[in-house]
ChimeraX commands (.cxc) that place a marker at each C-alpha (Angstrom):
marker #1 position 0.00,0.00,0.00 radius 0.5
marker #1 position 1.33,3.15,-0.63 radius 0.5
marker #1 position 2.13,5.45,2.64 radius 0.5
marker #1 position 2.38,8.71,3.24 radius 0.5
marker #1 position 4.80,10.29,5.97 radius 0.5
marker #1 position 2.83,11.26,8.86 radius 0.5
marker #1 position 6.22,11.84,10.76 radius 0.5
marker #1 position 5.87,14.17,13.95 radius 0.5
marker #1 position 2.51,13.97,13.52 radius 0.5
marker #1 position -0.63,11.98,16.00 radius 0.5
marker #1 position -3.79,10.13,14.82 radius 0.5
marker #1 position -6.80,9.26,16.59 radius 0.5
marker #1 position -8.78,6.20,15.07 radius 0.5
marker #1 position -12.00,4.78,16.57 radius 0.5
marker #1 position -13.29,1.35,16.02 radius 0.5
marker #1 position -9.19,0.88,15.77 radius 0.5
marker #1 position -8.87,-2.86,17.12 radius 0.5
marker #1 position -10.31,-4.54,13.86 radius 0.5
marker #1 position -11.30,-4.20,10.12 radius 0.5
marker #1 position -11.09,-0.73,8.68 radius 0.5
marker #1 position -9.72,0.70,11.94 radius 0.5
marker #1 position -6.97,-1.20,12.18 radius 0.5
marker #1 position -5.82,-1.63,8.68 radius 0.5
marker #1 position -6.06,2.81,8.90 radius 0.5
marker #1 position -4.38,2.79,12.51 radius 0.5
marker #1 position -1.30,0.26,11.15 radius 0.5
marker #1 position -1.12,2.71,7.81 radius 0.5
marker #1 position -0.95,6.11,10.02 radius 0.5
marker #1 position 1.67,3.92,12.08 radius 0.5
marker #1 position 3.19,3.02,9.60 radius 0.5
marker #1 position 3.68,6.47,7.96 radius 0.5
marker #1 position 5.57,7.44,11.24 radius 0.5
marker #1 position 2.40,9.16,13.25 radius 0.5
marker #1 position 1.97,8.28,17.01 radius 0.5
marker #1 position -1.64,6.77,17.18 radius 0.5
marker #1 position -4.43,7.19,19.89 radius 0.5
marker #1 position -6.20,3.49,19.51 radius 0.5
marker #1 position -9.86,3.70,20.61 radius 0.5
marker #1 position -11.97,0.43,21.23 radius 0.5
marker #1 position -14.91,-0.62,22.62 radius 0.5
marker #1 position -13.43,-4.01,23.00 radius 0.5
marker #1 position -10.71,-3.72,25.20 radius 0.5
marker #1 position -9.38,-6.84,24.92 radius 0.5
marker #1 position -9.30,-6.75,21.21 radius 0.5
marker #1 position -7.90,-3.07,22.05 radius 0.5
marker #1 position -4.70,-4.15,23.67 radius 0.5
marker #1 position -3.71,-7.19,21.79 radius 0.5
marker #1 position -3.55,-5.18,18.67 radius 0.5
marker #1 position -1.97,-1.99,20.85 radius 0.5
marker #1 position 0.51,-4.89,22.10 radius 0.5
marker #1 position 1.00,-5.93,18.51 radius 0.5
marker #1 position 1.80,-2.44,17.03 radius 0.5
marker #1 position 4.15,-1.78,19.79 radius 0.5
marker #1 position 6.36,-4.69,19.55 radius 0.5
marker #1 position 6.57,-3.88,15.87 radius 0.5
marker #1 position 8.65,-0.40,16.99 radius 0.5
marker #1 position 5.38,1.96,16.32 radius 0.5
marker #1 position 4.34,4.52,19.39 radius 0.5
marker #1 position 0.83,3.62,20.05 radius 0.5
marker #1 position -1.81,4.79,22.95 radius 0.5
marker #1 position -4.41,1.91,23.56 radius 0.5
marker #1 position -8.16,4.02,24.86 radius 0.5
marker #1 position -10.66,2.31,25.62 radius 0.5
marker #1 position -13.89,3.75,24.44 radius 0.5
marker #1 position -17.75,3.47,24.14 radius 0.5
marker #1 position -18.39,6.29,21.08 radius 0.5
marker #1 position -21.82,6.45,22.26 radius 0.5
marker #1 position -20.31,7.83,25.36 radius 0.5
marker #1 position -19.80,11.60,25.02 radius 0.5
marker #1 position -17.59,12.21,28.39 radius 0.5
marker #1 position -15.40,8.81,27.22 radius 0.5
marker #1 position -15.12,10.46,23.59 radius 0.5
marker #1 position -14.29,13.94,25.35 radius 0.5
marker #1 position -11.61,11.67,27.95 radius 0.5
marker #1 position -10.06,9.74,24.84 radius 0.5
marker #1 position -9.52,12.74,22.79 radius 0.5
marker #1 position -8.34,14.77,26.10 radius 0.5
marker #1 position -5.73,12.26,26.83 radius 0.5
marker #1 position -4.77,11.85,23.36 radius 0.5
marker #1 position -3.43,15.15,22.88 radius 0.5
marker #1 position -2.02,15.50,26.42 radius 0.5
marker #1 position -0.12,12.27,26.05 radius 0.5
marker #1 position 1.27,12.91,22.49 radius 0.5
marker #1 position 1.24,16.09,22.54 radius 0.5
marker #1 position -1.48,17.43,19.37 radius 0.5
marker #1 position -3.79,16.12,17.06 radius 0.5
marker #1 position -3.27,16.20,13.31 radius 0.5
marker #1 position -5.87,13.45,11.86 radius 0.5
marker #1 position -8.29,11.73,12.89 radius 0.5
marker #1 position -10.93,8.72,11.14 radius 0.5
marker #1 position -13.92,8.81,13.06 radius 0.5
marker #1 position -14.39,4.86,11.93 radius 0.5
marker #1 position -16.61,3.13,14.91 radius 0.5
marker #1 position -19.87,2.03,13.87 radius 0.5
marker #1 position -22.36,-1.30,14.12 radius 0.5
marker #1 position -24.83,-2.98,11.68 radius 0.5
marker #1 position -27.82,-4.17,12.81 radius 0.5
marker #1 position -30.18,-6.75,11.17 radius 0.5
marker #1 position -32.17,-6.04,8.02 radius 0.5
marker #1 position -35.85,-5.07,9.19 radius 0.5
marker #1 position -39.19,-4.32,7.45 radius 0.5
marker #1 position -39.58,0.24,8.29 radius 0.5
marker #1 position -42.86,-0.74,9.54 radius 0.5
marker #1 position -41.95,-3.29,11.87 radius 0.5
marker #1 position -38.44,-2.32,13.45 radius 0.5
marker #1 position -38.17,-1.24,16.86 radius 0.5
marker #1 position -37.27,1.97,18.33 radius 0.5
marker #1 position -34.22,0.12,19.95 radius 0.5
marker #1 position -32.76,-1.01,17.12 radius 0.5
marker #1 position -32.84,2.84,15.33 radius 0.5
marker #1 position -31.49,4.27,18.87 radius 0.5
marker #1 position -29.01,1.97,19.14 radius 0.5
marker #1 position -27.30,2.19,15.53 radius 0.5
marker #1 position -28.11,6.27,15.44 radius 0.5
marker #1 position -25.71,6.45,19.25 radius 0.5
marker #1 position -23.16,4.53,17.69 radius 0.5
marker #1 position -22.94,5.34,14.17 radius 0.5
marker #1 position -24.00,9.05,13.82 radius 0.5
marker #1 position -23.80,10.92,17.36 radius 0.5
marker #1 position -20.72,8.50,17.83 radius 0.5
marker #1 position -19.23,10.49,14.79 radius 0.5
marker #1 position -21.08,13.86,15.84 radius 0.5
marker #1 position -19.65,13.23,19.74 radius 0.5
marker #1 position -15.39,12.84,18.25 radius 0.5
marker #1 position -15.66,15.31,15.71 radius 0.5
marker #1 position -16.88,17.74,18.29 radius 0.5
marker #1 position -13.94,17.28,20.21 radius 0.5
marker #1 position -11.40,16.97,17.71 radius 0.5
marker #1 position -12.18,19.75,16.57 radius 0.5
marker #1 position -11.93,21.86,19.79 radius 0.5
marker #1 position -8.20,20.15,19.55 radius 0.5
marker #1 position -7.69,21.14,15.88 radius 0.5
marker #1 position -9.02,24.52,16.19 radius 0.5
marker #1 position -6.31,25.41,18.90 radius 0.5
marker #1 position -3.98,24.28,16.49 radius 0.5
marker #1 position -5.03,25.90,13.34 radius 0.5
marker #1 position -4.50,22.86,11.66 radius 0.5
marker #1 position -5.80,19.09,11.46 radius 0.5
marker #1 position -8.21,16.48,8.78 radius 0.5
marker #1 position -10.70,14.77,9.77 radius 0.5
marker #1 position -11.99,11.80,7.99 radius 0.5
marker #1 position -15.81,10.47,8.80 radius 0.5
marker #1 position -17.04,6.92,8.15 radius 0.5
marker #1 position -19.63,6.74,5.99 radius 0.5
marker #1 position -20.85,4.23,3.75 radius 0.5
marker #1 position -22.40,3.64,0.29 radius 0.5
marker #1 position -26.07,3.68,2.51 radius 0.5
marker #1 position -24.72,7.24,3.14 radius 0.5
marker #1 position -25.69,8.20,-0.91 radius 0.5
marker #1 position -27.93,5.79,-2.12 radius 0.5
marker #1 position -31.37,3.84,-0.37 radius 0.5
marker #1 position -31.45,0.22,1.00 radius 0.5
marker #1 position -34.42,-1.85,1.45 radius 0.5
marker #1 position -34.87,-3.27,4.71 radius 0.5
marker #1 position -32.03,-1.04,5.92 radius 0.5
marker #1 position -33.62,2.40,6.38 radius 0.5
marker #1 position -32.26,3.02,10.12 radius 0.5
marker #1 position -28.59,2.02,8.66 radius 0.5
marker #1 position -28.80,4.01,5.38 radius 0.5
marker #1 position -30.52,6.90,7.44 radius 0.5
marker #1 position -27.57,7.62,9.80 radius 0.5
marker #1 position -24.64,7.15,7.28 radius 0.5
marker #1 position -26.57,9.56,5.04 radius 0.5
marker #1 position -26.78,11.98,8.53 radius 0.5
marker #1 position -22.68,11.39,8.42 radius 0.5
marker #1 position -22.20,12.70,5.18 radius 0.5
marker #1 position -24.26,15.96,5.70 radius 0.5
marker #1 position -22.81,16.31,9.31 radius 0.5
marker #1 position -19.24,16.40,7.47 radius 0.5
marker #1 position -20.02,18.51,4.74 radius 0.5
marker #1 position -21.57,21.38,7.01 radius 0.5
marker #1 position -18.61,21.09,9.28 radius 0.5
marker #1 position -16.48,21.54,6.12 radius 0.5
marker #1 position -17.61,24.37,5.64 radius 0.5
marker #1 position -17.43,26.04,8.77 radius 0.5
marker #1 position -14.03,25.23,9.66 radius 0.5
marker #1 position -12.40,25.15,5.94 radius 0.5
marker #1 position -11.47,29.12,6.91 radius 0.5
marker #1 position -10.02,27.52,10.88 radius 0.5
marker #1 position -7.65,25.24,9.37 radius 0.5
marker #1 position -9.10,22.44,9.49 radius 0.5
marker #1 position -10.74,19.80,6.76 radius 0.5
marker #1 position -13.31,17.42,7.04 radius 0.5
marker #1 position -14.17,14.92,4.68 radius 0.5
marker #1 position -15.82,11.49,4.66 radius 0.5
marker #1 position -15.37,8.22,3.17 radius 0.5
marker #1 position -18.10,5.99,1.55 radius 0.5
marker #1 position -16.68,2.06,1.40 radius 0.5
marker #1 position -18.52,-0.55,0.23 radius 0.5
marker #1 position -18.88,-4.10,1.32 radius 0.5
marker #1 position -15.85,-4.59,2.57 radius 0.5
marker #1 position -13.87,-8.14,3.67 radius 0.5
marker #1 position -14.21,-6.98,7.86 radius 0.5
marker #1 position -15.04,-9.67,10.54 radius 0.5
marker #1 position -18.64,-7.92,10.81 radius 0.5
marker #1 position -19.29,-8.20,6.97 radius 0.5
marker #1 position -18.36,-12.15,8.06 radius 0.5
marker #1 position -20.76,-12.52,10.95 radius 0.5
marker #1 position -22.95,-10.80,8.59 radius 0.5
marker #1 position -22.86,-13.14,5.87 radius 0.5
marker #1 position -22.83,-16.22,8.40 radius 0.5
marker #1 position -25.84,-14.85,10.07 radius 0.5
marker #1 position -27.42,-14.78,7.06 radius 0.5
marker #1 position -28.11,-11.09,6.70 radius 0.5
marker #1 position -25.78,-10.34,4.08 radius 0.5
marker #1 position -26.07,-12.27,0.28 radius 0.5
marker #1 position -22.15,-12.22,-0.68 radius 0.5
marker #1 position -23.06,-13.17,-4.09 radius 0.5
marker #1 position -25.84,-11.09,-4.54 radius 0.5
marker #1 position -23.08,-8.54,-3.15 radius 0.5
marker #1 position -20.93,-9.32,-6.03 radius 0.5
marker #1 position -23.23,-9.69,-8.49 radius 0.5
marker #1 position -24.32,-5.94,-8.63 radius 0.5
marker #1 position -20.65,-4.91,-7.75 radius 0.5
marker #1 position -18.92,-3.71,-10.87 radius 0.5
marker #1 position -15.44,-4.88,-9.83 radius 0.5
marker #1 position -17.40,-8.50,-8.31 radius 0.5
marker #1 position -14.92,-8.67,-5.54 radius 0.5
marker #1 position -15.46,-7.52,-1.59 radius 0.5
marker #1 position -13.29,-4.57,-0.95 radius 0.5
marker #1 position -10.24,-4.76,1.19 radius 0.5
marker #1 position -9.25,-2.79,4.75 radius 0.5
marker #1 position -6.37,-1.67,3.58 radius 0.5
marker #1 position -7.97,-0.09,0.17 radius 0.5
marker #1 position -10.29,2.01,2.53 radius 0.5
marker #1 position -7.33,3.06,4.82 radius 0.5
marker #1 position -5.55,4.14,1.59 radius 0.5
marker #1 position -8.05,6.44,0.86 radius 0.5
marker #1 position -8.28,7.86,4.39 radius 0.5
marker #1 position -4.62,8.49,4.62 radius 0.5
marker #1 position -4.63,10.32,1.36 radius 0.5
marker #1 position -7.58,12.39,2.99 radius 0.5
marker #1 position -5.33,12.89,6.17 radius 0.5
marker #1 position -2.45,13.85,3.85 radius 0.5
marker #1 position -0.99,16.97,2.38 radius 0.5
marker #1 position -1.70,15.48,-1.23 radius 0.5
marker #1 position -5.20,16.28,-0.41 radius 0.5
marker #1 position -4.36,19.81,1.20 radius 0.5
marker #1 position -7.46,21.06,-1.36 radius 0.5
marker #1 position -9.77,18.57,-0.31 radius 0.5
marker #1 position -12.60,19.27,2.35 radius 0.5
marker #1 position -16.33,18.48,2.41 radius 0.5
marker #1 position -15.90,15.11,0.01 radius 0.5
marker #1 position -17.88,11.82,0.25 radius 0.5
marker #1 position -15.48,9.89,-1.54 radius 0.5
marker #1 position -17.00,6.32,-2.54 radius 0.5
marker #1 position -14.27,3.37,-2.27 radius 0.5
marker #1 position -17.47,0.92,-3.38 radius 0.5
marker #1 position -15.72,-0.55,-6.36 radius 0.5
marker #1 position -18.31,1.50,-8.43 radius 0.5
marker #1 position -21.60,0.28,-6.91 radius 0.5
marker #1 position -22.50,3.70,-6.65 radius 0.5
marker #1 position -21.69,4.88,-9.99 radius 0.5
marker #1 position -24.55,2.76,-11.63 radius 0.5
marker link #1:1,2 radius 0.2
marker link #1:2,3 radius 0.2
marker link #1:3,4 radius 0.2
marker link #1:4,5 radius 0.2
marker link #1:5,6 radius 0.2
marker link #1:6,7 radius 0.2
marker link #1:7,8 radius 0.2
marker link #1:8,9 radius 0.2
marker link #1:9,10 radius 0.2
marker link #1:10,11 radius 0.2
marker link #1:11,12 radius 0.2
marker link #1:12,13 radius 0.2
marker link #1:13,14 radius 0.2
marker link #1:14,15 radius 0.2
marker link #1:15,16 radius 0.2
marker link #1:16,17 radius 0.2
marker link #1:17,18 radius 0.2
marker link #1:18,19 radius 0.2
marker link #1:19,20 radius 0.2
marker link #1:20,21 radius 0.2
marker link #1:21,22 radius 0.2
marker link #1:22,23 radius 0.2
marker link #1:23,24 radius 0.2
marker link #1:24,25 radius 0.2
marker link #1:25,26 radius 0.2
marker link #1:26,27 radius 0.2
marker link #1:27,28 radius 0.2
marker link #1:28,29 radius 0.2
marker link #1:29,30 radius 0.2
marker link #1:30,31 radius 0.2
marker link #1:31,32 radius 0.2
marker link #1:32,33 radius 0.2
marker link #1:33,34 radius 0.2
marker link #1:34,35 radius 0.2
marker link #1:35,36 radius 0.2
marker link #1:36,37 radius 0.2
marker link #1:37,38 radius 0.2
marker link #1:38,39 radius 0.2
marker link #1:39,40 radius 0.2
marker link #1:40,41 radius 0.2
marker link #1:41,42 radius 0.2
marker link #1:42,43 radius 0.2
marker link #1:43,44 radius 0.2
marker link #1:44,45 radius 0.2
marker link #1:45,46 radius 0.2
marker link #1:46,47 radius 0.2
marker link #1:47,48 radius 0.2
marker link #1:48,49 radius 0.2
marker link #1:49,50 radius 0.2
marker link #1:50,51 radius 0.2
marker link #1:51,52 radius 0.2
marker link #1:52,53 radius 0.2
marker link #1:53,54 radius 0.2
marker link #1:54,55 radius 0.2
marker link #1:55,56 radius 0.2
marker link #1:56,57 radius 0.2
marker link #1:57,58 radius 0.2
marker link #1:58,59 radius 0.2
marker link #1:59,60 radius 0.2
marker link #1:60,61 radius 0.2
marker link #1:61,62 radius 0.2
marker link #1:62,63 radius 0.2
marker link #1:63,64 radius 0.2
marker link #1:64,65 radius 0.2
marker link #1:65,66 radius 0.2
marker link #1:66,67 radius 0.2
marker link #1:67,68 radius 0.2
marker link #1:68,69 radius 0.2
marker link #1:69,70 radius 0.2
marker link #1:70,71 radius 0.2
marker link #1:71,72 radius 0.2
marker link #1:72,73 radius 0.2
marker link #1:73,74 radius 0.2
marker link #1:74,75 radius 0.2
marker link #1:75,76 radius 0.2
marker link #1:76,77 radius 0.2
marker link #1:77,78 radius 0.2
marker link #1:78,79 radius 0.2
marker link #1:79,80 radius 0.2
marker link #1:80,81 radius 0.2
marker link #1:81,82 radius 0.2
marker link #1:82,83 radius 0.2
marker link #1:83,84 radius 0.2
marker link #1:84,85 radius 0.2
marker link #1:85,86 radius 0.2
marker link #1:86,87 radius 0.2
marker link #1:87,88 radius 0.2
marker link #1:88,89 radius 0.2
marker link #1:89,90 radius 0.2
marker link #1:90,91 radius 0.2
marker link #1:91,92 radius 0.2
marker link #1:92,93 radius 0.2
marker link #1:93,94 radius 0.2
marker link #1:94,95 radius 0.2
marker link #1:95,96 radius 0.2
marker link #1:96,97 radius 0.2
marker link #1:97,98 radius 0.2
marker link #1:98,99 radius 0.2
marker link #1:99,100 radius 0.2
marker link #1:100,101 radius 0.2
marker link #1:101,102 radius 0.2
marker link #1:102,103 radius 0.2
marker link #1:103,104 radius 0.2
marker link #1:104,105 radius 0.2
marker link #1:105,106 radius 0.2
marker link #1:106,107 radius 0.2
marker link #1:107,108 radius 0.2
marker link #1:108,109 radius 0.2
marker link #1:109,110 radius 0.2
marker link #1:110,111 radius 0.2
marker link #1:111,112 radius 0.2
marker link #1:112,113 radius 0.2
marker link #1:113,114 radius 0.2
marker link #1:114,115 radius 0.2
marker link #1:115,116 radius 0.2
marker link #1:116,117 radius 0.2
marker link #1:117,118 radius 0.2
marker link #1:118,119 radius 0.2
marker link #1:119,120 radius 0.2
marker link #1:120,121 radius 0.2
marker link #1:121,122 radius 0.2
marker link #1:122,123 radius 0.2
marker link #1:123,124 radius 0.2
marker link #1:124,125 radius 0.2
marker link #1:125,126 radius 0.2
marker link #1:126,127 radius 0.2
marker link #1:127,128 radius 0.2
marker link #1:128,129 radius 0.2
marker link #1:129,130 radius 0.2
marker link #1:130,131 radius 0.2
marker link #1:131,132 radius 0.2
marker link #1:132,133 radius 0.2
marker link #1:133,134 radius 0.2
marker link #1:134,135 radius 0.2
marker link #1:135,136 radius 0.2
marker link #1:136,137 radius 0.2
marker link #1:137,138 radius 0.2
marker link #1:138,139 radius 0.2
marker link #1:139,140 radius 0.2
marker link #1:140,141 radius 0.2
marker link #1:141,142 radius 0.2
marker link #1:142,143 radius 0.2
marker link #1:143,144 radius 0.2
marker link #1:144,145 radius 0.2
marker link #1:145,146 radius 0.2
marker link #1:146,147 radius 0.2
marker link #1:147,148 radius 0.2
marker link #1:148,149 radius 0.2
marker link #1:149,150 radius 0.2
marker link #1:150,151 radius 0.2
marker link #1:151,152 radius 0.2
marker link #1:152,153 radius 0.2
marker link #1:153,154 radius 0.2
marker link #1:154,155 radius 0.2
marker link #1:155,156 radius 0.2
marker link #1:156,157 radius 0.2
marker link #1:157,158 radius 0.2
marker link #1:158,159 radius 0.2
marker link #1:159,160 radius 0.2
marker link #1:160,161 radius 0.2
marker link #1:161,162 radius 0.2
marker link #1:162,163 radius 0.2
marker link #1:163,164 radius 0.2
marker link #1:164,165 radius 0.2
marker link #1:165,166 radius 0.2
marker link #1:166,167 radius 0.2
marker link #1:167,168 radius 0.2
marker link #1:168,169 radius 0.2
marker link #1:169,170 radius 0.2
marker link #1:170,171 radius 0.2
marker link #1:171,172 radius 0.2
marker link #1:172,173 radius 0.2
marker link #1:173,174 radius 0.2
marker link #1:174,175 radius 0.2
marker link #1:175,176 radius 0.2
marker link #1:176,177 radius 0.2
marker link #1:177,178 radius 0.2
marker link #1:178,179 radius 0.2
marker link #1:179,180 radius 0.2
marker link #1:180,181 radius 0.2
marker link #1:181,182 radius 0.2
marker link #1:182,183 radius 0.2
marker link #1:183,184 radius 0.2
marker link #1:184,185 radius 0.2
marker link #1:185,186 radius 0.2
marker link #1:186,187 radius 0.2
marker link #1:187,188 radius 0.2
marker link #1:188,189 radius 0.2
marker link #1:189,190 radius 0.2
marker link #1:190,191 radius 0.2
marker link #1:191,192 radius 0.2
marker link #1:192,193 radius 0.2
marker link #1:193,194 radius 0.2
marker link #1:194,195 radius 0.2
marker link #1:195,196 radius 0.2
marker link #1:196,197 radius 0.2
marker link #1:197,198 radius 0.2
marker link #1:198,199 radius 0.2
marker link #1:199,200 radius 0.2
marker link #1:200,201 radius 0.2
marker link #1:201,202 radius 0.2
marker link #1:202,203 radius 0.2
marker link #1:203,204 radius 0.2
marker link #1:204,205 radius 0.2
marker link #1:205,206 radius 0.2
marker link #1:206,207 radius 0.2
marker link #1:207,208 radius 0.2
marker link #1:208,209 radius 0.2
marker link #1:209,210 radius 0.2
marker link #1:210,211 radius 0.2
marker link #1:211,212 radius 0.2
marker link #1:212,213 radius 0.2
marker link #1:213,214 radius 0.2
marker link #1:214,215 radius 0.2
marker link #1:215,216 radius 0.2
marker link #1:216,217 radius 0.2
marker link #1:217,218 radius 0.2
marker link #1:218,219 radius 0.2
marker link #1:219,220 radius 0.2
marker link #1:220,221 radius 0.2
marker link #1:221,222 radius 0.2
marker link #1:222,223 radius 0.2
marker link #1:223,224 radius 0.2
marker link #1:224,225 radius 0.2
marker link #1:225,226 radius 0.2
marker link #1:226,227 radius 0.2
marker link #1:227,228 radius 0.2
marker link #1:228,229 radius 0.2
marker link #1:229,230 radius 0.2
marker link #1:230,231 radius 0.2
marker link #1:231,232 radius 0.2
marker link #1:232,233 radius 0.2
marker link #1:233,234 radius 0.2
marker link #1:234,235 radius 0.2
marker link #1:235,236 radius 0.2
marker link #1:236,237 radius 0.2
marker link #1:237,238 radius 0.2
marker link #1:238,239 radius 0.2
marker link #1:239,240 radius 0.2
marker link #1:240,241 radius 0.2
marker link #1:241,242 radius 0.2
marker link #1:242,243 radius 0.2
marker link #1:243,244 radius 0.2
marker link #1:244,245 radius 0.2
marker link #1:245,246 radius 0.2
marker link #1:246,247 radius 0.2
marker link #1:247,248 radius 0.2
marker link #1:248,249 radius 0.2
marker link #1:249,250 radius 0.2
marker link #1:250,251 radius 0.2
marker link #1:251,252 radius 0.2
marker link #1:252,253 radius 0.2
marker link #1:253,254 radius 0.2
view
């Protein structure tokens, strides 16, 4: 994968223990950046903080519930005191939840993937952003989806709050493009992750139906997605703020 030198510089990454999180987190490691690791799953967490650090990289394992303002407000708080800044960040955390008829799904399941996946995103990019603004400088890269710019049957509570990510990062663009500071999201597709698996063994997920409408007919990889996020995070895209860029193999050009 090509890398990018993040040298001097600090990343926070959410979700970071597994999937797109980690494959981002190893990349901004990787391109010499100190990285704040945030994780529900604190077990998960420190095995692959443990894993990073034996490998030479300067990591800082957080554990953190994203649907937890005051732990998002802690794990950003510490992350800057401990390394000092903050000069990217990919606000990647989210859930799925099972496909569901609109008229028929509980209010649960809507709250539950709305915390997580939306005011999760809303809740770090607030306090990045109090971070970045200090420093006059910083990208931010949000976690959409390909539900955040198209519709998906049986998935309106999922496709609802990736499309609220995408407008939450393009009006925060814009308000802070004159600070310093860009914001931009990315849009994967079905990508090979451990929940796409449980997906597909739960039977909530068709792989080949997946592929069949995918113009590339092949599941996106981690590392693809953190490829795009680092050139986000990067001064190559120094002219870049308020993007949804799709990494969806085309599915959303049809």
């Amino acid at each position: 994968m090509l890398t990018y030198d993040f040298s001097g510089q600090v990343a926070f990454v959410t979700g970071a223990s597994a999937g797109m999180g980690a494959a981002a987190a190893r990349a901004f490691a990787e391109g010499g950046a100190a990285v704040a690791l945030a994780d529900i799953d604190q077990d998960a967490l420190e095995r692959f903080a443990s894993e990073l650090s034996d490998q030479g990289h300067h990591v800082l394992p957080i554990p953190c519930d994203v649907s937890d303002e005051d732990a998002v407000a802690a794990a950003v708080r510490q992350t800057a005191d401990t390394l000092g800044r903050l000069d990217a960040a990919f606000n990647n955390a989210g859930i799925m939840i099972p496909p569901a008829d609109a008229a028929e799904e509980p209010a649960e399941a809507f709250d539950r993937v709305a915390a997580v996946n939306l005011r999760g995103v809303w809740a770090s990019m607030k306090h990045e952003l109090a971070q970045m603004r200090s420093q006059g400088s910083g990208a931010i890269v949000n976690c959409s989806s390909l539900a955040g710019l198209v519709g998906g049957a049986g998935r309106a509570s999922y496709h609802a709050v990736k499309h609220g990510v995408v407008g939450l990062t393009k009006s925060v663009a814009l308000q802070y493009a004159p600070l310093g500071v860009r914001v931009n999201a990315v849009c994967p597709g079905t990508i090979a992750t451990p929940m796409v698996d449980r997906m597909a063994s739960a039977g909530e997920l068709d792989l080949e139906a997946t592929l069949a409408v995918t113009p590339m007919a092949r599941l996106g990889k981690a590392e693809e997605i953190a490829a795009a996020v680092l050139w986000l995070c990067s001064s190559g895209a120094s002219y870049v703020t308020g993007a949804a860029l799709p990494v969806d193999g085309g599915f959303t050009a049809q």
